[in-house]
Backbone bond lengths (Angstrom), bond angles and torsions (degrees), N, CA, C in turn:
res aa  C-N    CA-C-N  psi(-1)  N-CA   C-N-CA  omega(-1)  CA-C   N-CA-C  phi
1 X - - - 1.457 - - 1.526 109.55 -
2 X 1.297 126.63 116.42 1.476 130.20 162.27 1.373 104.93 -65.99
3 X 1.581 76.38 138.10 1.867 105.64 -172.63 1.960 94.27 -125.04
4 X 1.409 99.18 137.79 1.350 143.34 -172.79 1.930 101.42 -94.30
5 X 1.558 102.39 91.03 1.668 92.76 178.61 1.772 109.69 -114.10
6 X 1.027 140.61 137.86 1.344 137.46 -163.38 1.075 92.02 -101.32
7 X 1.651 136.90 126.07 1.660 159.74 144.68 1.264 116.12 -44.70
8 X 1.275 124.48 27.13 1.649 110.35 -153.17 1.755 83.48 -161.94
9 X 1.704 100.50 126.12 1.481 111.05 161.86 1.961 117.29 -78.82
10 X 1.561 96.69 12.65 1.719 86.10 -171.55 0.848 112.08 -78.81
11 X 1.939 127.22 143.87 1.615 115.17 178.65 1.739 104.27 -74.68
12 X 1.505 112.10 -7.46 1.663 95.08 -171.78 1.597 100.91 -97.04
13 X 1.127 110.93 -19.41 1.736 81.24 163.45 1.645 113.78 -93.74
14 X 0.815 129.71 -3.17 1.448 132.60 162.64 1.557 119.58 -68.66
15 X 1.487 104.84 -31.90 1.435 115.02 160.18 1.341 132.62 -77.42
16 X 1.534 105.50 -32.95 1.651 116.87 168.26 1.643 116.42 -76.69
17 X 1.103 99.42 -39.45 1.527 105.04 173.18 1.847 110.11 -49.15
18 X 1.330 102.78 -60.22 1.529 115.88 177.08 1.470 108.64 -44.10
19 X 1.522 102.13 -61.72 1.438 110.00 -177.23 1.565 123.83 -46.11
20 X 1.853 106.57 -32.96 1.468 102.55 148.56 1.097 167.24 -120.01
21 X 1.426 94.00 69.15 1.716 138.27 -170.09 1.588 100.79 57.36
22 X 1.510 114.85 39.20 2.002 90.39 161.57 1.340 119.81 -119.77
23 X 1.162 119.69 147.55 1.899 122.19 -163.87 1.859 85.32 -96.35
24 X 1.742 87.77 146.96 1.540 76.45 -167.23 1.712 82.57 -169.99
25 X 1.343 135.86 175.99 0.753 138.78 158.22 1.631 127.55 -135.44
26 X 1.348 119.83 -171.28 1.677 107.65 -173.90 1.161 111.33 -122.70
27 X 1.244 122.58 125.37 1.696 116.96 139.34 1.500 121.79 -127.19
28 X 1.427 96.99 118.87 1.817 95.66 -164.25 1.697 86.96 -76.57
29 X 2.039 96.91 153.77 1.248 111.36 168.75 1.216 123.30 -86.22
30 X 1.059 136.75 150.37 1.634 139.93 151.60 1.280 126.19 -68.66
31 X 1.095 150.20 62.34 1.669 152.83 -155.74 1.526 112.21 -117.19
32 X 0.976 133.90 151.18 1.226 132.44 145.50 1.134 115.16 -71.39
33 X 1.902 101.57 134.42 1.179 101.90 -174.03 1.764 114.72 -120.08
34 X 1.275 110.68 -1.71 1.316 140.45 171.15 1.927 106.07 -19.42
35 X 1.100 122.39 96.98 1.542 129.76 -166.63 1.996 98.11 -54.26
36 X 0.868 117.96 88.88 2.027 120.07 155.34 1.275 122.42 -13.32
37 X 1.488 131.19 131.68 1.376 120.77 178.89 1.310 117.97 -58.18
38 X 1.271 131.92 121.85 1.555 122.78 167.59 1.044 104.41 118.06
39 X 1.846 119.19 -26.64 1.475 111.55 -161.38 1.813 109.57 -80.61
40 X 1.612 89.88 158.14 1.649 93.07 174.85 1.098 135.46 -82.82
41 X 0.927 154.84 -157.93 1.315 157.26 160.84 1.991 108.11 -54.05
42 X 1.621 87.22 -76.53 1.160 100.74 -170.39 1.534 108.62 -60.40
43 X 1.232 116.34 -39.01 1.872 125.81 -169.63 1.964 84.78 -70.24
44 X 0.981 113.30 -10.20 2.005 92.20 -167.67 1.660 93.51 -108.31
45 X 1.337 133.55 -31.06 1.332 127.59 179.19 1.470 103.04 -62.91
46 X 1.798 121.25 -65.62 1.372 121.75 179.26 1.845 112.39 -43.75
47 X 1.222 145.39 -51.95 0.948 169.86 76.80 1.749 96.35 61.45
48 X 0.993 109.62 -82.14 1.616 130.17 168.40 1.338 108.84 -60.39
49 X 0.833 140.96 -44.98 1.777 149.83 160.61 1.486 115.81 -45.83
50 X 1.186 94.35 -38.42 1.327 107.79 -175.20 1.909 123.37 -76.46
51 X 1.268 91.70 -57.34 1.464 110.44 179.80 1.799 94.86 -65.90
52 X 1.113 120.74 -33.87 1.613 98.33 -172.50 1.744 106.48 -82.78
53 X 1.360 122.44 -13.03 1.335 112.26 -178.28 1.523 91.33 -89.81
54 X 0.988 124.67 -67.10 1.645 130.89 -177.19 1.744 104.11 -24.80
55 X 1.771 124.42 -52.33 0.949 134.72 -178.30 1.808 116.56 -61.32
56 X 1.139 101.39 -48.55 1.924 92.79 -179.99 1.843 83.92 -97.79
57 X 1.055 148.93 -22.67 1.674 102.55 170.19 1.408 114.76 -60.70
58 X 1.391 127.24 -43.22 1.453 115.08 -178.06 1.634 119.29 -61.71
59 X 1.171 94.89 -15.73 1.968 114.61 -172.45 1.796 92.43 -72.12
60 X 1.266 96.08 -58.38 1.877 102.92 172.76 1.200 115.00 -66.25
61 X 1.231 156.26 -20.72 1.535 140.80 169.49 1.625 107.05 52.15
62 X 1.337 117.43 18.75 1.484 127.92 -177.27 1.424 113.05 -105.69
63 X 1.736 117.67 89.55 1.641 110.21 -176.50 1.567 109.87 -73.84
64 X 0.910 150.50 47.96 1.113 170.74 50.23 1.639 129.03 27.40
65 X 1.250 95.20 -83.25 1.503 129.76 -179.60 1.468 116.47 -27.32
66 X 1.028 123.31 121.08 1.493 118.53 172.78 1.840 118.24 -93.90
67 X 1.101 156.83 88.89 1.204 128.88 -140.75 1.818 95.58 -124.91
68 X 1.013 123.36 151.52 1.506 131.72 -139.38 1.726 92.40 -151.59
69 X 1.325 89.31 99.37 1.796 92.88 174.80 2.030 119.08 -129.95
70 X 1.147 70.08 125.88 1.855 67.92 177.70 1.754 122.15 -132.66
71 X 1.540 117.13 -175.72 1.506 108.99 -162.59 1.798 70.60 -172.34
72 X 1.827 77.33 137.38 1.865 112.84 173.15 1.562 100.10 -127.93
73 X 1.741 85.56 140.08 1.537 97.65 172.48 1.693 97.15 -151.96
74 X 1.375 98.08 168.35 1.668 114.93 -170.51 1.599 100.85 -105.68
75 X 0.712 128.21 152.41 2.008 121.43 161.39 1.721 95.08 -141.70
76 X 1.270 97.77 -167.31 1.664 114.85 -161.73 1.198 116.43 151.37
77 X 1.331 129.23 84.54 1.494 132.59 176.10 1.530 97.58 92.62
78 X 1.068 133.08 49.12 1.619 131.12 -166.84 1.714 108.47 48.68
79 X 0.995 116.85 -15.03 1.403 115.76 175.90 1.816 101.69 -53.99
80 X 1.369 104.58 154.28 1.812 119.66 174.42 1.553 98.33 -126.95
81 X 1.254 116.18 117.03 1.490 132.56 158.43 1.284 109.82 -104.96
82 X 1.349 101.14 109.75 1.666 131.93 168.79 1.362 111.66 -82.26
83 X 1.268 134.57 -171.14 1.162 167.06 -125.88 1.610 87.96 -115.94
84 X 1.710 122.56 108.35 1.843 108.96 -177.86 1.390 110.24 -49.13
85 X 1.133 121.83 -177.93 1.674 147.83 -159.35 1.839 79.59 -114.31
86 X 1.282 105.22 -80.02 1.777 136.64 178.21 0.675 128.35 -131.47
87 X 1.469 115.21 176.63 1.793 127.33 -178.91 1.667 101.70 -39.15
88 X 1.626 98.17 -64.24 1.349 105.17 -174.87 1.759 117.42 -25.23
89 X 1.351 101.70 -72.24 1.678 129.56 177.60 1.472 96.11 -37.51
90 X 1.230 124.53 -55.66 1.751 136.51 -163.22 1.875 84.15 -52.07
91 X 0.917 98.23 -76.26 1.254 107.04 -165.81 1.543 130.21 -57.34
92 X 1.090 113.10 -10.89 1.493 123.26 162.44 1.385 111.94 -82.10
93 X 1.929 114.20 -46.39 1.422 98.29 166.87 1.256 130.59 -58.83
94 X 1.458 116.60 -47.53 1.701 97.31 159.79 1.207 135.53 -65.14
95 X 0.851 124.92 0.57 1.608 123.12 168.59 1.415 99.10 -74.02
96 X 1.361 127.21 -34.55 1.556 119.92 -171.91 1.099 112.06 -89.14
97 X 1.072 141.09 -14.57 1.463 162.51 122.87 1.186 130.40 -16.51
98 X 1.331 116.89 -56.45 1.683 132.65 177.45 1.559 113.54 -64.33
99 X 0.727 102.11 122.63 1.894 123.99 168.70 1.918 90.01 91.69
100 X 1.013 122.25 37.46 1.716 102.23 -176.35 1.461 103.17 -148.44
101 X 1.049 112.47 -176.47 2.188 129.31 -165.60 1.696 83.31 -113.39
102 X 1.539 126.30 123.09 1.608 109.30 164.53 2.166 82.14 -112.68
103 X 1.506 101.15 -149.61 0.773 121.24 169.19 1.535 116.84 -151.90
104 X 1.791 103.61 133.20 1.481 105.10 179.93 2.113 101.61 -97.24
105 X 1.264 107.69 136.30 1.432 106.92 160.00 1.537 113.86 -141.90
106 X 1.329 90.92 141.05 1.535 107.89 176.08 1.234 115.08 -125.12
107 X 1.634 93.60 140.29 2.003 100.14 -171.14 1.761 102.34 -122.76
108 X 1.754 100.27 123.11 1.113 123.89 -170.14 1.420 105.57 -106.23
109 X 1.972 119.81 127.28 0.665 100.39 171.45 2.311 99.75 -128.98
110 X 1.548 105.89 165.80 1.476 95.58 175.31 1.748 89.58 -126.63
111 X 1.471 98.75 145.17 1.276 117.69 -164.66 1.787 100.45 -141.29
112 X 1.945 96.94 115.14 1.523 103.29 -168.51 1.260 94.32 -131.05
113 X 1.442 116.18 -162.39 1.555 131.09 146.46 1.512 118.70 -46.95
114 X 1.251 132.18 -38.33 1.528 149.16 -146.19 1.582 84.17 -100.15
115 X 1.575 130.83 -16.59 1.398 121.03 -173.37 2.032 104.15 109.88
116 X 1.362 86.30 -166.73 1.605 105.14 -173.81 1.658 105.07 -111.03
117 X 1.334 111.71 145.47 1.512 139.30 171.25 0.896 107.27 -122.87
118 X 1.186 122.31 113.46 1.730 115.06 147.59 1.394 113.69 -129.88
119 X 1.767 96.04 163.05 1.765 104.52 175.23 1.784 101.01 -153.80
120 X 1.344 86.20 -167.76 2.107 81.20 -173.89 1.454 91.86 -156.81
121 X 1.038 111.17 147.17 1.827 127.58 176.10 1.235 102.64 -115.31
122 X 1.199 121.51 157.60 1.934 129.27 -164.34 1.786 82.32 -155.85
123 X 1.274 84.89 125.75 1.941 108.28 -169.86 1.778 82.78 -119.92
124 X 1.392 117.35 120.29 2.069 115.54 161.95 1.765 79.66 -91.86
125 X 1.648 94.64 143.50 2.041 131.38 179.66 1.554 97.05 -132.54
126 X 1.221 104.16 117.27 1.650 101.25 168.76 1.297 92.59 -102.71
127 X 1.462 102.55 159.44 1.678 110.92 168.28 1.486 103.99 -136.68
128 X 1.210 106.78 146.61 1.956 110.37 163.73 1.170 102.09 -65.55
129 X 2.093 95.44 168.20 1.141 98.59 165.77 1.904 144.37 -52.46
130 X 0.572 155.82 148.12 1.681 143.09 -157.19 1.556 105.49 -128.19
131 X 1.152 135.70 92.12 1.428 137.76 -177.97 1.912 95.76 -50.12
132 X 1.374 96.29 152.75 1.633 107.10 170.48 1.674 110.50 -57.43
133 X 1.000 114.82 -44.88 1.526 135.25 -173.26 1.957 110.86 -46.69
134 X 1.683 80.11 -53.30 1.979 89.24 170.15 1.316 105.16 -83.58
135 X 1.152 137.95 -50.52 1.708 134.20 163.74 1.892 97.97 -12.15
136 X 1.623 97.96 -68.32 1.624 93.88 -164.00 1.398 110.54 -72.78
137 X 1.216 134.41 -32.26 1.506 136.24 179.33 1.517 109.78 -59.32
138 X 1.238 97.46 -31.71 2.219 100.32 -169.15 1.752 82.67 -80.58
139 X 1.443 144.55 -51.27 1.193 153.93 -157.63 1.601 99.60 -55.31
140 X 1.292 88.58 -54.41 1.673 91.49 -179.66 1.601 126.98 -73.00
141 X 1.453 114.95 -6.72 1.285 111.65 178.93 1.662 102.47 -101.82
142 X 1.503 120.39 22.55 1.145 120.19 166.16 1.861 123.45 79.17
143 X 1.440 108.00 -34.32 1.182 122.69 -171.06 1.776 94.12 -46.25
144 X 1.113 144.71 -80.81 1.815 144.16 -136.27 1.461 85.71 -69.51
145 X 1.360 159.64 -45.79 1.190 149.76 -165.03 1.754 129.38 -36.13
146 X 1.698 98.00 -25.98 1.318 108.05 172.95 1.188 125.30 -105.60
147 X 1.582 113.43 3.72 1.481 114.08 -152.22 1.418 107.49 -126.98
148 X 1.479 111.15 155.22 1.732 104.55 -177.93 1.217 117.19 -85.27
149 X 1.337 136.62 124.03 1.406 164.14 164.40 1.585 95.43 105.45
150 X 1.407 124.14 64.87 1.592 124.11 -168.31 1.768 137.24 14.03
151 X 1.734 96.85 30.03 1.857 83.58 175.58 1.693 93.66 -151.46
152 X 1.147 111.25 -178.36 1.405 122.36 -159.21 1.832 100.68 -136.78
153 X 1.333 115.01 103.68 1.431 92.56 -177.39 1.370 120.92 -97.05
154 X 1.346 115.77 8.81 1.288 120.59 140.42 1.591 131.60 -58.44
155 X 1.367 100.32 4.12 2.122 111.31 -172.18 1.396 102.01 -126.43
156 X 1.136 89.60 -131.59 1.913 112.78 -164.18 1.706 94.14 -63.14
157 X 1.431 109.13 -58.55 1.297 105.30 -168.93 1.271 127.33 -47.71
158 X 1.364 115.74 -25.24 1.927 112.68 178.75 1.120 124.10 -48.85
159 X 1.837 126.85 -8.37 0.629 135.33 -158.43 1.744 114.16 -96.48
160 X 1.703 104.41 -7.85 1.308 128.93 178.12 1.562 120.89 -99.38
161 X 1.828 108.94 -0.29 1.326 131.14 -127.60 1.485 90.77 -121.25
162 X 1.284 126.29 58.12 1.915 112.28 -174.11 1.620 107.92 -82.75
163 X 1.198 106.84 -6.17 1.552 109.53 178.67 1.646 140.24 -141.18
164 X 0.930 155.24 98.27 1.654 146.39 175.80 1.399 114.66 -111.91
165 X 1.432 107.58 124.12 1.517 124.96 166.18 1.623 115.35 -75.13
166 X 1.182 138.88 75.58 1.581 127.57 -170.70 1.370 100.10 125.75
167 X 1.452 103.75 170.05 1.378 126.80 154.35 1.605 127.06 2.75
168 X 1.692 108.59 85.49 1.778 95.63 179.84 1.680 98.50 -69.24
169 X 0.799 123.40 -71.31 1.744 128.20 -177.90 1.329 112.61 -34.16
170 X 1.411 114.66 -25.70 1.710 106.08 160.06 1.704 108.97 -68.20
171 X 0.826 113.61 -41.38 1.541 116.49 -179.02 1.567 111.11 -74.92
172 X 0.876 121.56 -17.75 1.553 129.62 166.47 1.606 109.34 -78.00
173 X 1.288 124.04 -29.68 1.181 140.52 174.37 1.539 122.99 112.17
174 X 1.597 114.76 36.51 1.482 111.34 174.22 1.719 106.29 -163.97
175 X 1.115 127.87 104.30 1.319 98.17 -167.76 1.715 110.89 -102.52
176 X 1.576 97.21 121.31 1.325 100.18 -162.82 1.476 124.82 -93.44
177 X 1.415 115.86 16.44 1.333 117.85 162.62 1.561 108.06 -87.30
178 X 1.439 114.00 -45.47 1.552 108.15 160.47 1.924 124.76 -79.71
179 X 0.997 102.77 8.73 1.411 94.35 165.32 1.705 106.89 -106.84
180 X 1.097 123.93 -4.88 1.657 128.89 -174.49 0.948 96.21 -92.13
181 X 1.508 128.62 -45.62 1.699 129.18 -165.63 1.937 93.03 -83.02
182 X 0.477 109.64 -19.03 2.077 105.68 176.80 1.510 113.65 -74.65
183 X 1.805 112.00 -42.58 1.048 126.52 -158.92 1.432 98.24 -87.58
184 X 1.611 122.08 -29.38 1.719 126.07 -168.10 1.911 98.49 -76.14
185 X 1.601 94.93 -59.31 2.051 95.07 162.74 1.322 117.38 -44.39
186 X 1.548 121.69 -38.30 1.670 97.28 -165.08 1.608 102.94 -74.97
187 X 1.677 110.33 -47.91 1.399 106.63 -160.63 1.510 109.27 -67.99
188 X 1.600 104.15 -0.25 1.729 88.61 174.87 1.569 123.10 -81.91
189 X 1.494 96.98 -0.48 1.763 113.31 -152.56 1.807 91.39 -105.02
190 X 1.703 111.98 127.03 1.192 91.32 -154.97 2.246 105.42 -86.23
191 X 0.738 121.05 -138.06 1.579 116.32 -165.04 2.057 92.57 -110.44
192 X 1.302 118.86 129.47 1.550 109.21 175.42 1.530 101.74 -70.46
């Protein structure tokens, strides 16, 4: 029986995943995730997606195994907003953020016997302007500390959020109309 393991210590894709009906379990990867000179946005999420499914299937030795790895990032002007450093960091990314359209993309990859797939979805998030004042109040309730380009629009931040072109669940951090359609192709493809 193929088993469905998620690469990723995040509780929101562990929650979205659940949320769409698949039994699955976790082992987050260890990878470097350190962005490459030159690389893009999109080439460093797939990239990152990659190495964490690639990393716990070989960890599992289970041809079986379905393993489902992904990576979120923010951009804006070719700029890549990762995961803050600190408060400080939190707060510079939203400042670059406020009054503008960025884009969130996440690169999903599934890693079996049959080999590796990957792809990436790019969700545009406009946000209003954001006074300094809410910058520091959202800072202080801890939420942007874990998240790429410092906010969560599943939280406090939706509240800056009057618009998205694409994928809300990509912006939540999993996008599960393209991760369902990856997962329905692989398990149809049988194991070499």
């Amino acid at each position: 029986m193929r088993r469905l393991v998620l690469a990723s210590a995040s509780p929101r894709r562990r929650e979205l995943l659940a949320q769409a009906g698949f039994n699955f379990e976790v082992r987050p990867a260890n990878v470097n995730e350190d962005l490459r000179p030159g690389e893009d946005s999109i080439a460093y999420v797939v990239r990152v997606a990659r190495d964490k499914a690639e990393a716990v299937y070989a960890q599992m030795g289970d041809p079986e195994a379905i393993i489902l790895g992904a990576d979120t990032t923010v951009t804006l002007d070719g700029q890549i907003l990762a995961k803050p450093e600190d408060a400080r960091d939190a707060a510079r990314m939203l400042r670059i953020l406020s009054g503008r359209t960025h884009r969130v993309i996440t690169g999903v990859a599934i890693a079996s016997a049959t080999g590796t797939e990957v792809a990436a979805e790019v969700t545009g998030v406009q946000f209003l302007t954001i006074k300094d004042a809410e910058i520091a109040a959202y800072i202080d309730t801890g939420e942007p500390m874990d998240k790429a380009g410092g906010y969560g629009i599943q939280g406090y931040a939706a509240r800056w959020t009057p618009r998205i072109e694409g994928c809300y669940f990509n912006v939540v951090g999993l996008p599960l109309a393209l991760v369902s359609t990856m997962l329905e192709a692989h398990c149809l493809r049988e194991p070499q």
